[in-house]
Backbone bond lengths (Angstrom), bond angles and torsions (degrees), N, CA, C in turn:
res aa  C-N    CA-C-N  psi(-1)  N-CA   C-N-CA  omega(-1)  CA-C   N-CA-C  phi
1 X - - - 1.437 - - 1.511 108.33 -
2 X 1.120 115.36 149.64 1.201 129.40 -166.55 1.926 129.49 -130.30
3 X 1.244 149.32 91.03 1.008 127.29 -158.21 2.006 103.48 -120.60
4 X 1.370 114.06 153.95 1.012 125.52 -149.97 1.489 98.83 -165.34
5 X 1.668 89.76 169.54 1.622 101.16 171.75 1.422 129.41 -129.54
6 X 1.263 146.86 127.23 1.337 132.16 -173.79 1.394 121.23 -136.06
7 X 1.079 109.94 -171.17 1.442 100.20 -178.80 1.866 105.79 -145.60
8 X 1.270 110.33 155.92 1.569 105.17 -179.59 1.681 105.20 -103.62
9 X 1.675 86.90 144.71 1.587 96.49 180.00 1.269 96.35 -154.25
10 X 1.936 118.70 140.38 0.794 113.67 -156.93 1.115 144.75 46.01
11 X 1.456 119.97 13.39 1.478 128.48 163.48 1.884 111.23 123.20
12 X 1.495 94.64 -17.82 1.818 113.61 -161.49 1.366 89.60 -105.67
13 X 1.191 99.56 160.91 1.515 135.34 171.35 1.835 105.22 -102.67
14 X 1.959 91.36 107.54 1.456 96.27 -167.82 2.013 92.69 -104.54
15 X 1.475 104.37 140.32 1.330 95.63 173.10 1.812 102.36 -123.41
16 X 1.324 104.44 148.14 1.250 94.86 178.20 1.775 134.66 -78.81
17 X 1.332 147.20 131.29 1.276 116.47 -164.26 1.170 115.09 99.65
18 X 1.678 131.23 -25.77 1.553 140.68 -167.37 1.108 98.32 47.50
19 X 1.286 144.81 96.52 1.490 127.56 -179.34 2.014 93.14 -99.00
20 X 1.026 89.32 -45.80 2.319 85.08 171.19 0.792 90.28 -70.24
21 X 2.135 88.79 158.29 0.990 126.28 165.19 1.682 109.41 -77.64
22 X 1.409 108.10 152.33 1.640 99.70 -178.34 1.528 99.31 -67.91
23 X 1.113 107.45 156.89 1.520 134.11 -164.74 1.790 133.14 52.49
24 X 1.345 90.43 6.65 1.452 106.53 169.41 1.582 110.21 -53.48
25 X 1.887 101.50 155.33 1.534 90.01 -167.19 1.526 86.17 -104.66
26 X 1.425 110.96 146.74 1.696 108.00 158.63 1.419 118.14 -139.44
27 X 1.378 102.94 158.60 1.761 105.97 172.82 1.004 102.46 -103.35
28 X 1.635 119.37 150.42 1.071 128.69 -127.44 2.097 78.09 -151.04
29 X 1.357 120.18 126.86 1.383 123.14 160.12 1.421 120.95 -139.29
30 X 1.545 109.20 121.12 1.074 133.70 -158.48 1.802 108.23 -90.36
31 X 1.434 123.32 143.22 1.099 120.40 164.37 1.383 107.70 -138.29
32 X 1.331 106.25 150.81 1.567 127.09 167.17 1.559 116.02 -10.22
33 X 0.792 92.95 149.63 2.167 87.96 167.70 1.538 101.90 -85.79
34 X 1.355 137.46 -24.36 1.254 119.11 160.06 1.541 125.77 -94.91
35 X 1.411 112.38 15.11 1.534 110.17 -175.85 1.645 92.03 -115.55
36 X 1.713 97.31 131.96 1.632 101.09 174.61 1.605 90.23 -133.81
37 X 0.984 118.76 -153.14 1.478 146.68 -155.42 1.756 127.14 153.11
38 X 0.942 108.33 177.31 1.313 117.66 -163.80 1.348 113.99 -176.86
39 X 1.358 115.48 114.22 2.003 105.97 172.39 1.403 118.79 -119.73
40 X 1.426 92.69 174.82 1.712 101.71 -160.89 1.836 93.32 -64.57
41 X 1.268 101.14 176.69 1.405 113.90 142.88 1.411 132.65 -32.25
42 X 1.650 99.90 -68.98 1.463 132.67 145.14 1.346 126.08 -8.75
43 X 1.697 110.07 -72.05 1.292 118.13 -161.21 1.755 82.59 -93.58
44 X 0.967 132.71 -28.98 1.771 98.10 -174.58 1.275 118.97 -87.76
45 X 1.466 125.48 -10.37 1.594 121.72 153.02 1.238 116.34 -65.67
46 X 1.509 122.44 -3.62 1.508 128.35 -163.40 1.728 82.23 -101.02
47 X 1.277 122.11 -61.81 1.265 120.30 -165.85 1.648 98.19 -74.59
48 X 1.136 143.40 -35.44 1.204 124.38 178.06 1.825 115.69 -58.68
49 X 1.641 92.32 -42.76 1.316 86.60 -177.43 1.961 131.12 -71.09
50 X 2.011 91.09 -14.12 1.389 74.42 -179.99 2.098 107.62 -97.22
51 X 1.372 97.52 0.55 1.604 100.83 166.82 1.643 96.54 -68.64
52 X 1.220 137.94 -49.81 1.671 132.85 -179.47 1.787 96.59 -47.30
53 X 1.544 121.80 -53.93 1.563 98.89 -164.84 1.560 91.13 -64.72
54 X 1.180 131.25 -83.19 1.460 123.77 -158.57 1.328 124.06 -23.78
55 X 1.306 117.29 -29.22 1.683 129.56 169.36 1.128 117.62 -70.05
56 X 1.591 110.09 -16.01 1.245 113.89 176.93 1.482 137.36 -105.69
57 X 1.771 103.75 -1.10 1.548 136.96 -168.87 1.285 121.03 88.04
58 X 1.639 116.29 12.00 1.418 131.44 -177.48 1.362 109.68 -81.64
59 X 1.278 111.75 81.54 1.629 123.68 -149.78 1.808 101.75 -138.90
60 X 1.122 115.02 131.96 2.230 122.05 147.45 1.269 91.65 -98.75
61 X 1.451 94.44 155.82 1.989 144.38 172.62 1.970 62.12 -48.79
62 X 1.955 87.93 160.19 1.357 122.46 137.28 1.535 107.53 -31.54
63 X 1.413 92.01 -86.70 1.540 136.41 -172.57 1.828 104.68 -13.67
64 X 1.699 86.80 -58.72 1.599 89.86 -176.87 1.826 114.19 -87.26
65 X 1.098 104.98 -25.17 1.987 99.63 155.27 1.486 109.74 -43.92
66 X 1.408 116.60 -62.65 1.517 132.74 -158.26 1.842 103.30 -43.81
67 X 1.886 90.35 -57.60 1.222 110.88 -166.95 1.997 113.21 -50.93
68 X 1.516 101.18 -45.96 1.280 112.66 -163.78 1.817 93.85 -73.16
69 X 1.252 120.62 -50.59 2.153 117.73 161.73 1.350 94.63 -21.36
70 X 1.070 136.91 -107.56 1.255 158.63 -175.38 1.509 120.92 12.06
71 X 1.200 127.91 103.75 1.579 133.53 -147.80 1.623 86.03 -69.86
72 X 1.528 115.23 145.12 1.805 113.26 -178.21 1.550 123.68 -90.72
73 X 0.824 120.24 62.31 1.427 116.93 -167.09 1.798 126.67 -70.23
């Protein structure tokens, strides 16, 4: 997995460097023109690593995400 930054021109998603291979598939998440972010070191081995389980079927139901949100009363 791979994460990066780009920008659209002319309609495309230009990345700098080509880091894909041509025809590779990617998801693509968009934010606001005033919403940015930035993560630690930390949090993007955290997010890389839990994009690796999902790639891998290391997955809960909706159902049981929803459940665990849910203030415990």
């Amino acid at each position: 997995m791979k994460i990066t930054s780009g920008k659209i021109v002319a309609g495309q998603i230009v990345v700098e460097d080509m880091p894909f291979d041509e025809g590779a598939t990617v998801t693509v998440f968009s934010r606001e023109d005033s919403d940015s972010f930035e993560l630690s070191v930390e949090q993007e081995a955290e997010l890389l690593a839990s994009a690796a389980e999902a790639d891998h079927g290391e997955t809960i139901p909706a159902s049981e995400l929803l459940k665990s949100l849910r203030p415990q009363t």
